[in-house]
N, C-alpha and C positions, 0 to 999 in steps of 0.2 A: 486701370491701375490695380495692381496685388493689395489683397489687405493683407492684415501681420498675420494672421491666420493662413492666410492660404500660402505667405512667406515661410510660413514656418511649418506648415506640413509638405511643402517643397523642398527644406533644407531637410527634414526629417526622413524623406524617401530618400534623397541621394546616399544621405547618412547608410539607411537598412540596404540600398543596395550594395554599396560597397561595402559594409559587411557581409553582403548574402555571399561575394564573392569571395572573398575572403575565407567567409567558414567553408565554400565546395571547395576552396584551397586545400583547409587542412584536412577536409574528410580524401581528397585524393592523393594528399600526405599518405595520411592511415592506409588505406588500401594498398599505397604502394609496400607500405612496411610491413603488412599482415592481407594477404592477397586472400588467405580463405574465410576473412569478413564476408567477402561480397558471396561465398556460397548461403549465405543465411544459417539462422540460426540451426545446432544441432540437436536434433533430440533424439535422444537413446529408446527406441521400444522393445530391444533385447530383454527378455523375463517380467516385464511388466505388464500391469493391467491398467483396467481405468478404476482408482478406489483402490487399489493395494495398501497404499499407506495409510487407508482408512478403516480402523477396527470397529465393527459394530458390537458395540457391548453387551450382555443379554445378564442380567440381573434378576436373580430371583423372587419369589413374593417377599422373602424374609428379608434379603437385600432390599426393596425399593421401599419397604417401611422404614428400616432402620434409617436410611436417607432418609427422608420424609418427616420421622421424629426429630433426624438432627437438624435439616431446615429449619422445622417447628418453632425449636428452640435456639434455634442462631435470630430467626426473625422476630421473637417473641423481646429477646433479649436487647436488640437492637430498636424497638419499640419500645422498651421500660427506658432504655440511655437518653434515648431522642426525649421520650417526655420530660424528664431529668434535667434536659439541657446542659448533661456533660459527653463528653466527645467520647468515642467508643472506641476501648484499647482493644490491641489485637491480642 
């Protein structure tokens, strides 16, 4: 005899298979509607590189101080608030 267990991951399979059926239903739906799905995805390598859309920055000495001072003082600042125990306005 079945326990309720192994009853109910029996009703639970029939359940996912007739769904599984179901969804290949609607994906041969789709395909029929739009047939150049099933070519795969398209990707354009016309003008492109690998890292095009990637600028690397190049910052000078006097550039990466001045950053550096204004961190300084964003984190110096946000260390006096925190100790403060008031919340930090933008």
């Amino acid at each position: 005899m079945a326990t309720n267990k192994d009853l109910h991951r029996q009703w639970a399979l029939a359940g996912a298979s007739v769904r599984l059926r179901e969804i290949q239903g609607e994906i041969s739906e789709i395909y029929r509607a739009f047939p150049e799905l099933r070519k795969g995805p398209r990707v354009s390598t016309k003008g492109t590189t690998a890292g095009a859309d990637t600028k690397k920055r190049n910052f000078s000495a006097r550039g990466k101080k001045a950053i550096s001072e204004g961190m300084r003082k964003y984190w110096a600042r946000r260390k006096a608030l925190a100790a403060k125990g008031s919340p930090m306005k933008k």
